[in-house]
N, C-alpha and C positions, 0 to 999 in steps of 0.2 A: 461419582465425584472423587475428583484425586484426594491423599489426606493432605492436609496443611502440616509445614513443614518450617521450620524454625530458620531456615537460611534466608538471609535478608540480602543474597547477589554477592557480598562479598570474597567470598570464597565457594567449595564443591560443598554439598549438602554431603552425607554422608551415603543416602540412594535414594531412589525415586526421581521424580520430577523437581529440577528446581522450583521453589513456590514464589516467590520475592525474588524482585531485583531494587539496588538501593541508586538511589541516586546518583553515591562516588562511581559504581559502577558503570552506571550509562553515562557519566560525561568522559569516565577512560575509552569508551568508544570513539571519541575524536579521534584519535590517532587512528583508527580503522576504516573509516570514511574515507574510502579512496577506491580504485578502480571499478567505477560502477557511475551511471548516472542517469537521472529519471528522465533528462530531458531530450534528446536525439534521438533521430526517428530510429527505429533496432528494433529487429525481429523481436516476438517475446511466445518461447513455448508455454503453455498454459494447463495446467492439468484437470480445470475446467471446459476450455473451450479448445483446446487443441492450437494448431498453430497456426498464427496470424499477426500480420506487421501491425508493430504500434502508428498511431497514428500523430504522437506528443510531438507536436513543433518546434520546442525549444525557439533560446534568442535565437535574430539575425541581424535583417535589413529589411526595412521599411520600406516600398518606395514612394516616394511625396510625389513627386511632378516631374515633366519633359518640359525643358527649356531650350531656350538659345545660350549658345558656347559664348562666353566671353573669354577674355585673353586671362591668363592664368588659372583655367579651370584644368583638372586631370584629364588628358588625352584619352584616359585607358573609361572614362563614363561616359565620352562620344556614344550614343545609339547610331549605330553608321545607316539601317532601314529608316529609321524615321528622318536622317537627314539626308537621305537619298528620294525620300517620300515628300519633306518639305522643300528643297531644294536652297538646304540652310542648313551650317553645322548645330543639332542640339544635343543636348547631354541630360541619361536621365540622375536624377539626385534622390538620394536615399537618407533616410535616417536610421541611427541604429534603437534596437528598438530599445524597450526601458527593461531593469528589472522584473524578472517574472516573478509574481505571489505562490508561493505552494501554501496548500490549506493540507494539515493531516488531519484528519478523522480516525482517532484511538480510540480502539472498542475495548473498557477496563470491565466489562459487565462481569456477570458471575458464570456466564456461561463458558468464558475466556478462562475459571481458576481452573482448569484441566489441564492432565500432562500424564502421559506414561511413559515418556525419555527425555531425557535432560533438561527439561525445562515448560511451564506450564506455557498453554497459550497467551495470555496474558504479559507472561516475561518477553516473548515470543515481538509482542506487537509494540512492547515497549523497546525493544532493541533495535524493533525494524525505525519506530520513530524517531528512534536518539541518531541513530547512521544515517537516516533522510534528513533529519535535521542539521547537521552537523554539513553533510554534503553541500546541500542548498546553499547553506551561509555561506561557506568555502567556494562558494560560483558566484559570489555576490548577488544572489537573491536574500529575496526573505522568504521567512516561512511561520506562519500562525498555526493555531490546531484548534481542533474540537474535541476534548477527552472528555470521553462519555460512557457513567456508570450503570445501575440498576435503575436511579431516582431519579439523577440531575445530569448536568453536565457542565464543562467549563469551557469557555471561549480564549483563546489567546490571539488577540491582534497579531496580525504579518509584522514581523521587526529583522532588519536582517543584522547581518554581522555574528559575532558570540554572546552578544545579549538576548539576542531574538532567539538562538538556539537553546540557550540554558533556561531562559522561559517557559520553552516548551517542554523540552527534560524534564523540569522540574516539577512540572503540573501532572506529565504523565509519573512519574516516579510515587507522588502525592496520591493520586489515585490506585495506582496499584499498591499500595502501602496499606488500602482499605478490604479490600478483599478480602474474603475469608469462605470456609466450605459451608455449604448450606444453600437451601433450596433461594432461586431467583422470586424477587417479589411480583404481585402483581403488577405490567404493565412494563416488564423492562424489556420486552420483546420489541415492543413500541419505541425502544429507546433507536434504534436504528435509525428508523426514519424522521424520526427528530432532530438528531445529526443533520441528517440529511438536508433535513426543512433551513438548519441554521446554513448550511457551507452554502444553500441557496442564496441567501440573503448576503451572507459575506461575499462570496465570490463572483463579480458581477461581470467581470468580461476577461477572457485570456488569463484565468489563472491554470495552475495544474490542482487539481482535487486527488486527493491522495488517501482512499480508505482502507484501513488496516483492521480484517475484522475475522472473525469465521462464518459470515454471513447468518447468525442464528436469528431467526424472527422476520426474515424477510419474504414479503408481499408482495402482492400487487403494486399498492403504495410504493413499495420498495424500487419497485419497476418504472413506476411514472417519476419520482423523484432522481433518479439517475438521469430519465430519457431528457428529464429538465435541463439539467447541470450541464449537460453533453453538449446542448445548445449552444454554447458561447465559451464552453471553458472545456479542458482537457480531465480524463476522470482516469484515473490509476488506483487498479483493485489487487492490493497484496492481502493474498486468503490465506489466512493463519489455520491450520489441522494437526492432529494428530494420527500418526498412523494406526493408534484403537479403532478410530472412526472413521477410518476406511474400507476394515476389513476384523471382522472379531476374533480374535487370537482362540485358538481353543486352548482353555487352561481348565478345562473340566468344569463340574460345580461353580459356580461363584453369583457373588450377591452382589449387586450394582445399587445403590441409594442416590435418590436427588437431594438429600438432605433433611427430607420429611417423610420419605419414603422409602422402605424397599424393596426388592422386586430379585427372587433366587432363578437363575436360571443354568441350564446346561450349555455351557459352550462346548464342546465336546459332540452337539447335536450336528449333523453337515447340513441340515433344514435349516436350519436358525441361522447358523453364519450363512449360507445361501443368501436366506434371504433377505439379512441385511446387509447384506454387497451389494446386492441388486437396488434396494430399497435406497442407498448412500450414492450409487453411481446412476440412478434415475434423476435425483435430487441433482448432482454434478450436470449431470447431462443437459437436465432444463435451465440450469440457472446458466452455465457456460455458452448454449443457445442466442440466451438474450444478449450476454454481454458481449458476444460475437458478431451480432445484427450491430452495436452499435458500434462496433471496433475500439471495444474497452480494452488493453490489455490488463491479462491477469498475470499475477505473480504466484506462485505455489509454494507459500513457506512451512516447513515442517517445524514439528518442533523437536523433531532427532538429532539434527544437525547445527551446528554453528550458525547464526544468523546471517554475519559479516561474506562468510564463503560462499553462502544461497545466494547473496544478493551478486556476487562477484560474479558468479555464475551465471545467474540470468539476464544479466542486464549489464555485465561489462566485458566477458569473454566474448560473448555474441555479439556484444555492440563493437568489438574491435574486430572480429573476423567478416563482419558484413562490410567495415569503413575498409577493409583491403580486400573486398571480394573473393572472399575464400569461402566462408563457412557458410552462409546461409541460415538456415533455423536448425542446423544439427543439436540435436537435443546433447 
């Protein structure tokens, strides 16, 4: 477990992992909410599942019905087959569609207060929600969340505009306010799919479901309650990591604690980091499997890196090089 750290987001901690991010902070992300977007279809590489097109429909057109052309209808919604097939001018008529609901599911649990470069996973998932949020509103959508701790969690109704986004800000910043180092209590693993059970219930048709998490504690369950959601609505999985827990640095000796425990070992060993590369990229492997059968895209955020340029990254450079057929999924 990382240590806890006094910086509360507004400024650079002095080293380690940023611990907190403050509120003023995640609404001066507005201004950074810009080239990237959750909703067009766009290739997305994945560092779970490898690469594969999103399947996110985004607004359009609706279309209602084939009619008969009356005199001042647009020339350019003639369907010229069906009035060559009825042997009558019809035109077909479309509505556009409505506001789309995004739902974020932020994962503030204690398994999130890690971080071994710039910033915990927690700050990590907060930053991805204030930049989702802030975007959505700025497209005239809304967007509600689920922010969910060790114990509880908290609901925000879809609201759009800058009230609906500072809502959700706010609740995530509130939560991550609570955090602190020390062992996770019994049953927060279970809190995942509690989430889950709730954006079921919220999200009933054609929204985007949007989880922000490090996947810790995920099942079976976990598995059935995605394959649910999938059913009717679109599912966007931004996996929050650290690069510790990808790959064990060797730094000789060291003592690793959950908070009630701890545990010396030799990182220095090549057996040990072996085999927990092996034991993290089996874990990748299977989970990226599932979410690949369902054509979930995943998003692969670190928390080395600037949040705002991740996201720019994978889902606005690529989403502009596919709309002029150039780039394809070049990573």
């Amino acid at each position: 477990m990382a240590e806890r750290r006094g910086d509360r987001g507004d400024g650079n901690p002095s080293n380690g992992a940023r611990a907190y991010v403050g509120l003023d902070a995640l609404l001066r992300l507005r201004h950074r909410a810009k080239g990237f977007s959750f909703l067009p279809r766009q290739p997305v590489h994945s560092l779970l599942s490898g690469r594969h097109a999103s399947r996110l429909r985004g607004r359009g057109l609706n279309f209602e019905e084939l009619r008969h052309y009356f005199e001042g209808d647009d020339t350019r919604t003639i369907d010229w087959l069906a009035t060559a097939r009825l042997g009558a001018p019809h035109v077909r008529v479309y509505s556009e569609e409505r506001d789309r609901p995004v739902l974020l599911l932020v994962d503030q649990r204690t398994t999130m207060f890690f971080g071994s470069r710039r910033a915990m996973k927690s700050v990590v998932a907060a930053e991805v929600a204030a930049l989702a949020a802030w975007r959505v509103t700025s497209l005239g959508d809304r967007v509600g969340a689920v922010v969910f701790g060790d114990a509880d969690m908290t609901e925000v109704r879809p609201q759009g505009r800058e009230t609906g986004a500072v809502r959700v800000i706010a609740e995530v910043a509130r939560r991550n306010a609570l955090l602190a180092a020390g062992a996770a209590p019994p049953g927060a693993d279970g809190q995942l799919n509690e989430a889950l059970r709730r954006a079921e219930r919220l999200a009933t048709h054609d929204w985007l479901v949007c989880l922000v998490t490090d996947a810790a504690g995920e099942d079976g369950e976990t598995t059935r309650l995605v394959t649910r959601l999938t059913a009717h609505n679109d599912v966007l999985v931004v996996h929050v990591h650290d690069p510790f827990e990808l790959e064990l640095p060797d730094v000789g000796p060291a003592v690793f604690s959950s908070g009630e425990a701890q545990v010396e070992v030799d990182s220095s060993s090549k057996s040990l980091r072996s085999r927990y590369s092996d034991e993290r990229a089996e874990w990748r492997k299977r989970l990226g499997a599932f979410l690949l059968r369902r054509a979930i895209p995943v998003l692969p955020v670190t928390t080395a890196e600037d949040v705002a340029t991740q996201l720019q990254a994978l889902i606005g450079k690529r989403t502009e090089r596919h709309l002029s057929g150039v780039g394809g999924t070049a990573p």
